[in-house]
N, C-alpha and C positions, 0 to 999 in steps of 0.2 A: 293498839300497840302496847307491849310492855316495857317497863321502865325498872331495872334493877342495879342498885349500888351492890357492887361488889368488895368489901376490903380479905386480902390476907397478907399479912406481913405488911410489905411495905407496897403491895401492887394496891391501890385505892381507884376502884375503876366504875362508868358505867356500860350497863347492857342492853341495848338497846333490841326487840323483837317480836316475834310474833306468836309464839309459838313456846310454851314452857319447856318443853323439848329440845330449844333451840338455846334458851338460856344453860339448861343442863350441860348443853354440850360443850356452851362457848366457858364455863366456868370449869369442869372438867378436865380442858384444855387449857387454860390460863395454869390451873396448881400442877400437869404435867410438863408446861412449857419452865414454870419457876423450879419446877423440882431437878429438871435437866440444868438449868443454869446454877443451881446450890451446887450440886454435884460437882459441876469443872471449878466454883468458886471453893469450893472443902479440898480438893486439890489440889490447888493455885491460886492461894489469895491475891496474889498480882492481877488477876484479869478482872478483879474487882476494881483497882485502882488504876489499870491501866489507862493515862491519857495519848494515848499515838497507839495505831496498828499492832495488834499482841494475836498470837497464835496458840491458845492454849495447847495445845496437840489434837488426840482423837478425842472428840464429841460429839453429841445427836445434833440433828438436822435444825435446832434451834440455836443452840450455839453455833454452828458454821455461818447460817444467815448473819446472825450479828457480828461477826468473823469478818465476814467477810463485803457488807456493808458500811463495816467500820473503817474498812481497809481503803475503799473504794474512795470516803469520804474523805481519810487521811484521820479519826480519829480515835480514841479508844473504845471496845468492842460495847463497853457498857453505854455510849452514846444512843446504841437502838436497841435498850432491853425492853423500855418501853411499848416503840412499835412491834416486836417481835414476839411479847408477850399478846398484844389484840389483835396481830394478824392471826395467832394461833388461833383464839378466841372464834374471831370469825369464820374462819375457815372451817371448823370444827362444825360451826353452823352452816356452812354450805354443804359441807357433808352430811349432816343431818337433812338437807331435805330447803334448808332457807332460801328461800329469794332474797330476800331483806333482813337485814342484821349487820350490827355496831356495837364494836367496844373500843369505848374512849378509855383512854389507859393515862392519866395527868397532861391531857391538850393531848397527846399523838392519839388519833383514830385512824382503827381499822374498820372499814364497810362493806358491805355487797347491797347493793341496792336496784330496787327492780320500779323507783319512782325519785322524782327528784329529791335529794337531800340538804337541809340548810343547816349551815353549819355557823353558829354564834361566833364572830370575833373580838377576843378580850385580850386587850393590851395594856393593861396596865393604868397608868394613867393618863396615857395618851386620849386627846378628846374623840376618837375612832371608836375608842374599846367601848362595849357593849351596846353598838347602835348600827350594826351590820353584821350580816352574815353571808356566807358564800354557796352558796348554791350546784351542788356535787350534782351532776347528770349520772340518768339512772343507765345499768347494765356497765359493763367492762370487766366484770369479774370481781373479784378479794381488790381494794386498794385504798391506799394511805392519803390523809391530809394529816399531817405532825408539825406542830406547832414547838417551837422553843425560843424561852425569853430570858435576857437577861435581869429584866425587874419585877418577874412575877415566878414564884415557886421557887421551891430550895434549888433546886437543879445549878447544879454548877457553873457555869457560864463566864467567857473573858470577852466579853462584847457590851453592846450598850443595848440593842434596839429591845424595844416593846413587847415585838412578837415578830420569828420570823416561820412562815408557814411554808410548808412545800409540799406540792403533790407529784406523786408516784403511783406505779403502778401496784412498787412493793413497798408495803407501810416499814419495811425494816431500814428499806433505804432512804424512804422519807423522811425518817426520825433521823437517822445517820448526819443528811445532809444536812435537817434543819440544824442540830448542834455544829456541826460544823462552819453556816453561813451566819448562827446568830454569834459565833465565837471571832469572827472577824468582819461581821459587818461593820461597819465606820459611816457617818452620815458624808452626804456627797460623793459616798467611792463605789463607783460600780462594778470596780474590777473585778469585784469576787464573785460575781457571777461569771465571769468566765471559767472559770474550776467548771460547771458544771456541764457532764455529760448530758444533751437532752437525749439521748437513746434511755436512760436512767431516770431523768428528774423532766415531768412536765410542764411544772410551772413553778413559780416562786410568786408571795407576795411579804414582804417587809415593811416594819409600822416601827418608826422612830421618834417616837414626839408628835408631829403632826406632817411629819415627809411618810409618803408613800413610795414603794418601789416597784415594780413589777418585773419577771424575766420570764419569758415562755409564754404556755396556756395555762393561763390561771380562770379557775371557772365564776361566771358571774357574781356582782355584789349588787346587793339588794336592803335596802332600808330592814333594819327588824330592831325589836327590842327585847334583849337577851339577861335574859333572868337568871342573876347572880348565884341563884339557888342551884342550878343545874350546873356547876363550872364542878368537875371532879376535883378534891383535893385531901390532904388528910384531918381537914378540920371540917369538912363534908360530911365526913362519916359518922 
C-alpha cells in the first residue's frame, strides 16, 4: 500500500493507495476540485464566509454538491469543502481503475474499499481518543466517515464535543452533517439526532469527554493503537 501526504494551500491531506496512478489521479482531482471552488470564492467572497444555506448561482458539479449538502444540513456551503474535496480525490481513483483508495482531507475521509478498513479515533482529550478505531466494511462504492470537533483543529465550531463522526454514503454530506451535529451537540440531549435524514446519514457516533452516543448504523469498534503521527494536520506537513 502507498501512503502520500498531500499539502496545497490550505487542503493538507492524506492518500491512501495502491497504485501510483491512482495517487496521480486522486491529487489531480483535489487541485481541479479547489480550483472550481476559488473560482465561485473570486466571485462571491460571501460563500467563503457563509454560515447558513448560500447559493452562489451557476457552478461546477463540486460546488453544487457542497450547495447543496450544506443546504440539507441547514449549514453554510463551506461546512463540506472538506469532504467534497476527498470524494473528488477518490473518485477520480475509482475512475482510474482503484478498488481501494482514501483521502483523508483534516479527519473527513473519502474511501472505496474492496477489504475491511480501520479508521483511528482521536478526540481530543477525551480518554477514548487514540485507543480505537472503527472498522468501515469493504464494497459500497465512493463513501464518507467525516469527523468534526470542537476541541481539536481550527475549524470553526459552536459545540463542545470531542469528535462528532458521521457515515454517509456521500462524503459531502457526511462532512455537512458532521458540522452540523458537532455545532449543536450538548451532553445528555439527544434531540439532535432527530434532524437527521437516515435515507442520507447511516450512522453517527459522538465522543464528549467520556459519554458516548450513537444514532443509526455505526460500523464496528475495535481496540487499536493510533499513532499520532498519521493524524492529517497542517503542522503534519
Amino acid at each position: 500500500m502507498l501512503r502520500e501526504r498531500f499539502h496545497f494551500r490550505e487542503t493538507h491531506a492524506s492518500l491512501l493507495a495502491e497504485e501510483e496512478a491512482h495517487l496521480a489521479a486522486a491529487k489531480a482531482a483535489i487541485l481541479r476540485a479547489r480550483s472550481e471552488i476559488e473560482r465561485v470564492v473570486a466571485r462571491d467572497p460571501f460563500f467563503l464566509a457563509a454560515l447558513e444555506p448560500y447559493d452562489p448561482g451557476p457552478a461546477g458539479l463540486v460546488v453544487l454538491r457542497m450547495v447543496r449538502a450544506a443546504a440539507g444540513a441547514g449549514v453554510g456551503p463551506m461546512a463540506a469543502v472538506a469532504g467534497a474535496i476527498a470524494a473528488a480525490g477518490v473518485e477520480a481513483m475509482v475512475g482510474a481503475g482503484a478498488r481501494f483508495g482514501v483521502v483523508e482531507n483534516g479527519g473527513d475521509i473519502a474511501y472505496a474499499t474492496d477489504r475491511p478498513l480501520r479508521v483511528g479515533v482521536h478526540a481530543g482529550s477525551s480518554p477514548y481518543s487514540d485507543r480505537y478505531a472503527f472498522v468501515l466494511p469493504a464494497g459500497g462504492g465512493v463513501r464518507g466517515c467525516c469527523t468534526s470537533s470542537a476541541t481539536v483543529g481550527p475549524s470553526v465550531s459552536f459545540g463542545v464535543a470531542d469528535a462528532v463522526t458521521v457515515f454517509a454514503d456521500d462524503p459531502v454530506v457526511a462532512d455537512a452533517w458532521a458540522t452540523r451535529l458537532c455545532n449543536d451537540l450538548r451532553p445528555g440531549d439527544s434531540s439532535v439526532f432527530a434532524r437527521l435524514d437516515p435515507a442520507r446519514v447511516a450512522g453517527v457516533c459522538t465522543v464528549v469527554g467520556d459519554d458516548i452516543a450513537r444514532w443509526g448504523t455505526v460500523p464496528p469498534v475495535v481496540r487499536a493503537r493510533v499513532d499520532p503521527a498519521l493524524i492529517t494536520s497542517a503542522d503534519s506537513v
